[in-house]
N, C-alpha and C positions, 0 to 999 in steps of 0.2 A: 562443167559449167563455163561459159564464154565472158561473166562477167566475174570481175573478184568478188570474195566471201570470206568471211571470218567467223572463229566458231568460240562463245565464251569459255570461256573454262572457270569449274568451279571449287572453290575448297569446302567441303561440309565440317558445319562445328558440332551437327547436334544429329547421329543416325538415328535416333530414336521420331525425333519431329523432321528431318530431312533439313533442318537448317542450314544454308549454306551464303557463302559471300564470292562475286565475283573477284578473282582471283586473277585472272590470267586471259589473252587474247589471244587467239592463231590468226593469222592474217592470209589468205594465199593469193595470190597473182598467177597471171602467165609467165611471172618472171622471177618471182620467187618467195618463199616463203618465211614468214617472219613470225617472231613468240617475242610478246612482251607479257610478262609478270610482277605485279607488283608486291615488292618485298613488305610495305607493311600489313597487307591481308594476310600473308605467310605467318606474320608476330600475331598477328591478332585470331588466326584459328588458331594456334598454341594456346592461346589465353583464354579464349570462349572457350576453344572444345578440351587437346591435352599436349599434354608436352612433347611428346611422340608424333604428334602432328605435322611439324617443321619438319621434322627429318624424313618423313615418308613424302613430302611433297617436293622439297627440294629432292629426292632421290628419283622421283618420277620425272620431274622438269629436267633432269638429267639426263635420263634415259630418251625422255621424246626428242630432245636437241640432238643426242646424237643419231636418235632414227632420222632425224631430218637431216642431220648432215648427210648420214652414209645410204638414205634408202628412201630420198625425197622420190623416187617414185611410186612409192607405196603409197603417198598420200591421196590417193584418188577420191572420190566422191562417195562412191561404197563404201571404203575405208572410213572415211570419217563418218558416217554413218552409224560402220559398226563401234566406235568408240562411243557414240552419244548413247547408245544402244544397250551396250553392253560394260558403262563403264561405271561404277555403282559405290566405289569404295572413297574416301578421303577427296581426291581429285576423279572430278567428275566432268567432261566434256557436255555442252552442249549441242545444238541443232545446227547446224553449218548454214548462214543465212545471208543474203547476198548484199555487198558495198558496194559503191558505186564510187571508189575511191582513190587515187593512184597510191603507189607506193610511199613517191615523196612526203606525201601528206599522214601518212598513216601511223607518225612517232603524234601528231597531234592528236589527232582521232583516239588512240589508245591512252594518252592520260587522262582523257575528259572520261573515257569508257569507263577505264578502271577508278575514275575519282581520286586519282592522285595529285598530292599535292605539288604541282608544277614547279622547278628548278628553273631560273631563266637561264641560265648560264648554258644549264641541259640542253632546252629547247632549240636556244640558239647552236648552239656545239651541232645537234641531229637537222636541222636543216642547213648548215653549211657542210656537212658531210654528204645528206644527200644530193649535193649540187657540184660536188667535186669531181663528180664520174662525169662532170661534161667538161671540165679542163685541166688539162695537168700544169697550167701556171699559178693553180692556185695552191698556198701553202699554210696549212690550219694544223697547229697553232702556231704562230711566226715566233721566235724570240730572236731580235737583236739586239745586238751591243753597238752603244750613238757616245761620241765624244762629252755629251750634254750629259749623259745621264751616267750616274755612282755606280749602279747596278744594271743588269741585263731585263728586258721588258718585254714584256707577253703580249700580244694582242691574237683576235681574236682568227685572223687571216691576212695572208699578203697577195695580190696579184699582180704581176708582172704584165701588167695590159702591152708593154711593148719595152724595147731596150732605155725608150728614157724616161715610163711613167708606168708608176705602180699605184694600185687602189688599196688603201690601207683600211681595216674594218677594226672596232673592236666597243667590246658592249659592256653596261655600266647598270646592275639592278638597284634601281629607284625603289624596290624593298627595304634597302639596306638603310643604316644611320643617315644623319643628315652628315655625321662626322666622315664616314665612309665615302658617301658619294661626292664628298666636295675634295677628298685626297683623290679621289680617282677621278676626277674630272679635272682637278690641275696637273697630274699628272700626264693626262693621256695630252690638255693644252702643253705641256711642258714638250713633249714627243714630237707632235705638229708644228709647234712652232721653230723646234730644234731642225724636222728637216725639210720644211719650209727654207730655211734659211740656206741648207747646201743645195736648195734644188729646186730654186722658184719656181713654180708653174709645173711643174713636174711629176707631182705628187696630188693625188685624189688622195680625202680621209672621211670616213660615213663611221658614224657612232650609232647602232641599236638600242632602245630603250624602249621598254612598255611604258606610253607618257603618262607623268604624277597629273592626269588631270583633276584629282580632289584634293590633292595638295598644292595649297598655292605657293608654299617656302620652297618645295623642292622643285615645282615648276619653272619660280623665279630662279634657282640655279643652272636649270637647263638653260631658260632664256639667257642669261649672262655668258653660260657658256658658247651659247649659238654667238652671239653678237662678238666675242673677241676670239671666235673661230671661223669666223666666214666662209673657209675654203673646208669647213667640216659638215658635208651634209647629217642634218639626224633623220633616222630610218625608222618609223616602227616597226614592231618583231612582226604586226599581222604581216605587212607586204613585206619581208626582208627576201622570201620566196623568189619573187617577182622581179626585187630591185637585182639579187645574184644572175637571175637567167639574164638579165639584159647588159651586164658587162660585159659576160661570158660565153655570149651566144652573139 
């Protein structure tokens, strides 16, 4: 097949009524093949069906990761065929159906699949990873050591756009307390403005957040934060995609 396809994968809790929960995504490209599972459908067939469950699916997910590593040619279209075909016990393959997807995109597409509940911190971490195969100045997760600060600090990427200016990123879930995100948002000003100071003009900084638009307390925090960080663009996570191919490209 010329376009990509993914095949679900399922875990059965009930052989008797064929009950089963989608479990698991194959994803395949012309460029390479990928398995996301989610580990709380793995707890929850144990629980619906038996306890013995977990260990036979994890043992299977095991074995098909290493066919995919050592015998990714195997996986042709017959192949998966005969899996949805023939595969009847615990972990059940589906019908191989076509995406229209690219790769980049396909950590999103598979939590919404599998109805997981979304990590921002994840999401963000799996789209700055997929965008790192197009520069090697980019360095994810950064941590330095700044004269300004007690301890050593994380952020979420650093890029060396050129010998005297680096794009600084790093992201803040507005899930969190109000206590949380007001230490982490003086902090990260605490950062900024520290190398602000050794390097006026020098230094880009973009903060990601999926914006509190139903909360108006936590929006007002953003907003305070935007106004006494001016040289700190905020990104939402939808176009963070977008805003990386265009430093970097």
């Amino acid at each position: 097949m010329k376009h990509n396809y993914y095949i679900p994968i399922y875990f059965q809790t009930n052989s008797y009524s064929a009950e089963k929960l989608v479990g698991g995504i194959l994803f395949f490209s012309s460029e390479q093949i990928l398995l996301k599972i989610a580990e709380n459908k793995i707890k929850a067939t144990a629980q619906i069906g038996n306890t013995n469950s977990a260990l036979v699916i994890r043992q299977t997910i095991r074995m098909l990761l290493e066919k995919i590593e050592s015998q990714k040619h195997l996986f042709t279209y017959q192949y998966l065929e005969y899996l949805h075909n023939y595969s009847n016990g615990v972990v059940q393959f589906g019908e191989a159906k076509p995406l229209y997807l690219s790769v980049q995109k396909f950590g999103d597409f598979a939590f919404k699949f599998l109805g997981e509940r979304m990590n921002f911190h994840t999401i963000v971490s799996q789209k700055v990873n997929n965008i790192k195969e197009f520069s090697e100045k980019i360095v994810s997760p950064y941590i330095f050591q700044a004269p300004f600060l007690k301890k050593s600090y994380k952020v979420v990427l650093k890029i060396s756009i050129n010998k005297q200016e680096i794009f600084m990123l790093q992201s803040i879930d507005f899930q969190n307390s109000m206590r949380t995100i007001k230490e982490n948002l003086y902090m990260y000003g605490k950062v900024i403005k520290g190398l602000e100071k050794q390097a006026i003009g020098k230094n880009k900084f973009a903060l990601v957040v999926q914006k509190p638009t139903e909360d108006e307390q936590k929006q007002t925090l953003l907003n305070d934060f935007q106004i006494k960080n001016p040289n700190c663009e905020i990104i939402d996570l939808n176009v963070l995609d977008e805003k990386l191919k265009q430093i970097v490209m």
